[in-house]
C-alpha positions in Angstrom: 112.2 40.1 57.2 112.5 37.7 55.2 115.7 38.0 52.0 116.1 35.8 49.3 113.5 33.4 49.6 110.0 33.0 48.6 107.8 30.6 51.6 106.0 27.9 50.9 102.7 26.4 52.5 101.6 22.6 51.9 98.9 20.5 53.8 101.1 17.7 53.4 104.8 18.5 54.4 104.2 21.8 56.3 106.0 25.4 55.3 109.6 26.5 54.7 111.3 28.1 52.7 113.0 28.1 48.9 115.4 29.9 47.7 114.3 32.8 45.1 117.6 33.1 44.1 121.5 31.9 44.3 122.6 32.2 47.6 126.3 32.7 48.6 127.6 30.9 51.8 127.6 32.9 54.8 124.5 34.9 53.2 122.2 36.1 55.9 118.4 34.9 54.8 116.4 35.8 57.6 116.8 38.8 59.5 114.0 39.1 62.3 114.2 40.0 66.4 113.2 37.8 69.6 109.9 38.5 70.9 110.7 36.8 74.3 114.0 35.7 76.0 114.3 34.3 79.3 117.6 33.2 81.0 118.4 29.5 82.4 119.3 29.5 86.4 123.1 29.2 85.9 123.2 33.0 84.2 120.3 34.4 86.1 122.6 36.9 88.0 125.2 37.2 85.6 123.8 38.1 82.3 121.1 41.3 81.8 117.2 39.8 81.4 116.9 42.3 78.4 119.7 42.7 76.5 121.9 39.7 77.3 124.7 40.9 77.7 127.3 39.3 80.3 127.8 42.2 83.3 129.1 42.3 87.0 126.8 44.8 88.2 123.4 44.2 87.5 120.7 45.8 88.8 117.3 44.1 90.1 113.9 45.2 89.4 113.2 47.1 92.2 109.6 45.4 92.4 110.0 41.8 92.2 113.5 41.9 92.6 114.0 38.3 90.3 114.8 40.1 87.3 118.4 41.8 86.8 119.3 44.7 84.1 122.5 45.9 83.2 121.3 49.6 82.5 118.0 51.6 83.2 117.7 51.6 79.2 117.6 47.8 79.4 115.2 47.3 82.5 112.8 50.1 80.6 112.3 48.5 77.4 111.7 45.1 79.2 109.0 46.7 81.5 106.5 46.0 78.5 106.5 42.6 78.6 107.4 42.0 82.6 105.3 44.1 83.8 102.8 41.3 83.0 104.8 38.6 84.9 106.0 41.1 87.7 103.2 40.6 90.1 103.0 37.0 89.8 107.4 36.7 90.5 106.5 38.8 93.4 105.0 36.3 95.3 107.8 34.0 94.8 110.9 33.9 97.4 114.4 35.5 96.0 116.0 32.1 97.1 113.9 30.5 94.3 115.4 30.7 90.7 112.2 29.9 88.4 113.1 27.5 85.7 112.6 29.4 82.3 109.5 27.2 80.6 107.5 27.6 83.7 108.0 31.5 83.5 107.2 31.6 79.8 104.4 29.1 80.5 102.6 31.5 83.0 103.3 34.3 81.2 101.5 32.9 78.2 98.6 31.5 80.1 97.9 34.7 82.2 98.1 37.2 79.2 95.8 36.6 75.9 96.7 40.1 74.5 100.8 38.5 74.8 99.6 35.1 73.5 97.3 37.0 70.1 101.0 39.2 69.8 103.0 36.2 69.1 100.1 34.3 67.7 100.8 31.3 70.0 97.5 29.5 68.4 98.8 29.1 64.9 101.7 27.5 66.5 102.4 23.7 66.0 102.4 21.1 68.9 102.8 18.0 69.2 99.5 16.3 68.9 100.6 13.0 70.5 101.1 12.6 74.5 103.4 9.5 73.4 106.4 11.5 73.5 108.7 10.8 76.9 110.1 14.3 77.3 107.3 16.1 77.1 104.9 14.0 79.2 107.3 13.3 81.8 108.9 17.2 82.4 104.8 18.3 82.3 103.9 17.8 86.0 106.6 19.8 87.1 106.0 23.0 84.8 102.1 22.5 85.6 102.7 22.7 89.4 105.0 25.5 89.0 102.7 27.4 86.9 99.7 27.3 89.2 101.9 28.2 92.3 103.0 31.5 89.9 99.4 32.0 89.2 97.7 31.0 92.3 94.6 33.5 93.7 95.4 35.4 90.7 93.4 34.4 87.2 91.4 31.5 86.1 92.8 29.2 84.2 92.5 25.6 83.0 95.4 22.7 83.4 94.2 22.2 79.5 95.8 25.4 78.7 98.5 25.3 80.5 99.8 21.9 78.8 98.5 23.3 75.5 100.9 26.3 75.7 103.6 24.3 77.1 103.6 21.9 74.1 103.8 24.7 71.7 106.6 26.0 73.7 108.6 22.7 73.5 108.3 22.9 69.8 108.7 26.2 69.0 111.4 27.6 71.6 114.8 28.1 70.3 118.0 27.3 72.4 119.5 31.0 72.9 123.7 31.1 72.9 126.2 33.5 73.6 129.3 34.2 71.8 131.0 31.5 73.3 128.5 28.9 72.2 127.0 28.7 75.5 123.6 28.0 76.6 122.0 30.9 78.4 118.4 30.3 77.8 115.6 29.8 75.3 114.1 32.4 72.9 110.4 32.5 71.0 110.7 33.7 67.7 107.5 33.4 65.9 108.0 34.2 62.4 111.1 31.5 62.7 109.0 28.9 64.5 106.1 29.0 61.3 109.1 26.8 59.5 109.4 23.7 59.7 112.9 22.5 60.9 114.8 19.5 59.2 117.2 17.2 60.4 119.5 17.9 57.6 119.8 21.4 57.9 121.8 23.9 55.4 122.0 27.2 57.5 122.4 27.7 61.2 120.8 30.3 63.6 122.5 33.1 65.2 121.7 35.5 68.2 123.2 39.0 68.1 122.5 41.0 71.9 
């Protein structure tokens, strides 16, 4: 939900935002919830997979047993969106930690009812394969993606690195309340703005 502003759209510069109206400091302007979170290796068994909340006694899905929840409420409401990657985490071994783009890669690539919800095709991307970063870390999230996916769909290495470079683009760095980085978050209706590097507000994450 969008509050005091009005969004633009223009075939030259892109969309954002104006303001409709004075806005104080410290005014909240966009209010709107995380469609999918997933956690970077260093918090994988400290922090819940759902609600991300720090806790000592977290319990693993009982199927795959990668995922950890702090409550049965937690692991429940996560079930609708991991029950699409469970399968494919159950073929890998617990000793294996998989990096957070390549689980949000296959997860993309292996649901198109997931990829229509978040409407992954109207996202940008970077049309150029001249940028470093995202031509060198590629290889390693393709092979990890076809070893999640392996014997399981079809799929082509084009889509793959098309979903990956909308996911470059459009994830969001996800903190905790000590300004650490736990992970990354996909927030569509955030990511159909363009960001600037001279930015006025800031983004917060409440669990």
């Amino acid at each position: 939900m969008v509050l005091y502003c009005k969004r633009f759209i223009d075939a030259d510069t892109g969309s954002g935002l104006f303001s409709a109206k004075k806005i104080s400091v410290s005014t909240n302007i966009i209010k709107t919830n995380m469609m999918i979170t997933t956690l970077d290796k260093p918090f994988f068994k400290t922090v819940c997979n759902h609600c991300m909340a720090e806790c000592t006694s977290l319990k693993r899905c009982s199927k795959c047993k990668h995922l950890r929840y702090c409550s049965e409420r937690c692991q429940r409401d996560d079930w609708k969106l991991h029950k699409a990657e469970c399968p494919h985490l159950c073929k890998i071994p617990l000793t294996y930690q998989v990096p957070s783009l390549i689980r949000l890669c296959s997860l993309l690539v292996s649901s198109s009812d997931l990829r229509s919800t978040l409407s992954i095709d109207s996202m940008m991307k970077h049309e150029s394969l001249d940028n470093e970063k995202i031509v060198e870390y590629y290889p390693f999230v393709l092979k990890g993606v076809m070893e999640m996916l392996k014997g399981t769909i079809e799929f082509k290495a084009a889509n793959i690195y098309d979903i990956y470079n909308k996911l470059v683009v459009n994830l969001f760095t996800l903190e905790d309340e000590q300004l650490r980085t736990i992970g990354s978050a996909l927030i569509p209706e955030i990511s159909k703005l363009n960001h600037s590097c001279d930015p006025n507000c800031v983004l917060s994450f409440r669990s």
